[in-house]
C-alpha positions as CSV (number, residue, x, y, z in Angstrom):
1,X,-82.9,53.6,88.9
2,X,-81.7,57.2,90.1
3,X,-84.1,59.4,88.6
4,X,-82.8,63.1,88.1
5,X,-83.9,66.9,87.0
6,X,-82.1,66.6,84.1
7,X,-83.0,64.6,80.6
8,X,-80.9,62.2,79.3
9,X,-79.0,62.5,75.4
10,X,-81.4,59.7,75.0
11,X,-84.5,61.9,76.3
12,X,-83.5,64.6,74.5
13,X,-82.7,63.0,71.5
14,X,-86.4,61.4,71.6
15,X,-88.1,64.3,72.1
16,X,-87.0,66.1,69.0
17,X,-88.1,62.8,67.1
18,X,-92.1,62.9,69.1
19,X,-92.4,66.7,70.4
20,X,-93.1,67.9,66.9
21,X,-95.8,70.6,65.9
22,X,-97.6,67.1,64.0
23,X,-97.7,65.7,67.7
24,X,-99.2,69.5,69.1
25,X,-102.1,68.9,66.6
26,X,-103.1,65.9,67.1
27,X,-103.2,66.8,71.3
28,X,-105.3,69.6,70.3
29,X,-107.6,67.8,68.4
30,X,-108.2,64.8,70.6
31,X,-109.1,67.4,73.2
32,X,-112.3,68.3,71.0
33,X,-112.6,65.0,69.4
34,X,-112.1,63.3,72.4
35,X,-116.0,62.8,73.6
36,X,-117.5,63.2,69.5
37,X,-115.8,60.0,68.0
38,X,-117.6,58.4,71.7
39,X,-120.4,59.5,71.3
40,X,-123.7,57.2,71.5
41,X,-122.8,56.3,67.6
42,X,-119.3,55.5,69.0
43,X,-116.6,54.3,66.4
44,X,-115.2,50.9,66.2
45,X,-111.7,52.1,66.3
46,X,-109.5,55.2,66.1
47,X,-105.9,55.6,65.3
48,X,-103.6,59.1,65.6
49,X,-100.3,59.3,64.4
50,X,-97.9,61.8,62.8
51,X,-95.9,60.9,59.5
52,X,-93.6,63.6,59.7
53,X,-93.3,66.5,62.1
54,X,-95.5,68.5,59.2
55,X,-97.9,65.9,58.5
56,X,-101.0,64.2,61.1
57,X,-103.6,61.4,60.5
58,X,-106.6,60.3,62.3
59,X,-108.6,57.6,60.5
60,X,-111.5,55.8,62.7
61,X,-114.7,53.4,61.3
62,X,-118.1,54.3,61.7
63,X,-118.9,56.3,64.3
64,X,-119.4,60.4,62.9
65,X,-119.6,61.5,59.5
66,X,-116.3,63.2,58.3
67,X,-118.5,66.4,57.6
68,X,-119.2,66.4,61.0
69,X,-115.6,66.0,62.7
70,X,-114.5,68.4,60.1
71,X,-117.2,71.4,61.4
72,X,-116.1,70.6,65.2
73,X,-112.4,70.9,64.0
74,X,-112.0,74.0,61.8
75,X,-111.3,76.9,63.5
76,X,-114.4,79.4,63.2
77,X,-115.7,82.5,65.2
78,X,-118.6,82.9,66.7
79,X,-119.0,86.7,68.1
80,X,-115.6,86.8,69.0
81,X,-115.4,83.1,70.4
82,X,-112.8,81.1,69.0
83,X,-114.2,77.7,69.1
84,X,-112.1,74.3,67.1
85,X,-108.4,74.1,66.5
86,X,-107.0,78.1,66.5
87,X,-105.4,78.1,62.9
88,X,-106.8,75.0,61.3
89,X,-108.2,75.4,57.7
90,X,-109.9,73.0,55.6
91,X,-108.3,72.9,52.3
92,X,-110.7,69.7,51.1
93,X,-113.1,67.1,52.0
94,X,-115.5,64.5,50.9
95,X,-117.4,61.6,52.4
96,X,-114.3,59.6,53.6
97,X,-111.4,61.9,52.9
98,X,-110.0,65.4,54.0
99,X,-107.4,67.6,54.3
100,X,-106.9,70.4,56.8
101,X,-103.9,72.9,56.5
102,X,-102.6,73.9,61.0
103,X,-101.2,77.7,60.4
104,X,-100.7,77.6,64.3
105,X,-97.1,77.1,64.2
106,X,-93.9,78.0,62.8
107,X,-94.3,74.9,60.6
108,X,-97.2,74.2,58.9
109,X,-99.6,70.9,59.0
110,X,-101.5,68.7,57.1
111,X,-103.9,67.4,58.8
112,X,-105.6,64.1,57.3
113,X,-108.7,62.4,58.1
114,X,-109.7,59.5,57.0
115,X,-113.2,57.8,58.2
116,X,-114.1,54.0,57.1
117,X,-117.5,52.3,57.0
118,X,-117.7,49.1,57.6
């Protein structure tokens, strides 16, 4: 197989349907979530995906408590520090469910989470 500088209609093609600003929040957020769902309470499992380009979900069982993931997540500032996603905003959240709104693109994201007990 000749490999060469230039994608393929094929490549191209698939990276319209996977390189979507969905797909940019979910990299960002594994970056932070990365060691927390791993932790010494570690989950049982973990899954990513995006729906659409504008829509993301992470669900994972046991392991920390959404309140948790959702504080390490959020954007906030801290004396001019930008620490969590730049632009994400929690819109709602209880126990097992919530919803976080990514302003850090030209289209916006819903962000989902989802965590499980078992």
């Amino acid at each position: 197989m000749m490999l060469t500088d230039e994608l393929s209609e094929q490549e191209r093609a698939l990276l319209e349907l996977t390189a979507t600003p969905a797909a940019t929040l979910l990299g960002a957020v594994s970056m932070i979530l990365r060691t927390t769902l791993f932790t010494a309470d570690p989950v049982a499992w973990v899954d990513m995906w995006q729906a659409r380009p504008d829509l993301a979900r992470i669900e994972w069982m046991d392991g920390p408590e959404l309140a948790d993931v959702v504080a390490q997540l959020a954007a906030k500032d801290y004396e001019g520090t930008i620490e969590g996603v730049p632009g994400l905003r929690i819109t709602s959240y209880d126990d097992h469910n919530a919803k976080l709104h990514w302003i850090g693109t030209g289209t916006p994201v819903l962000l989902q989470l989802t965590r499980q007990t078992s």
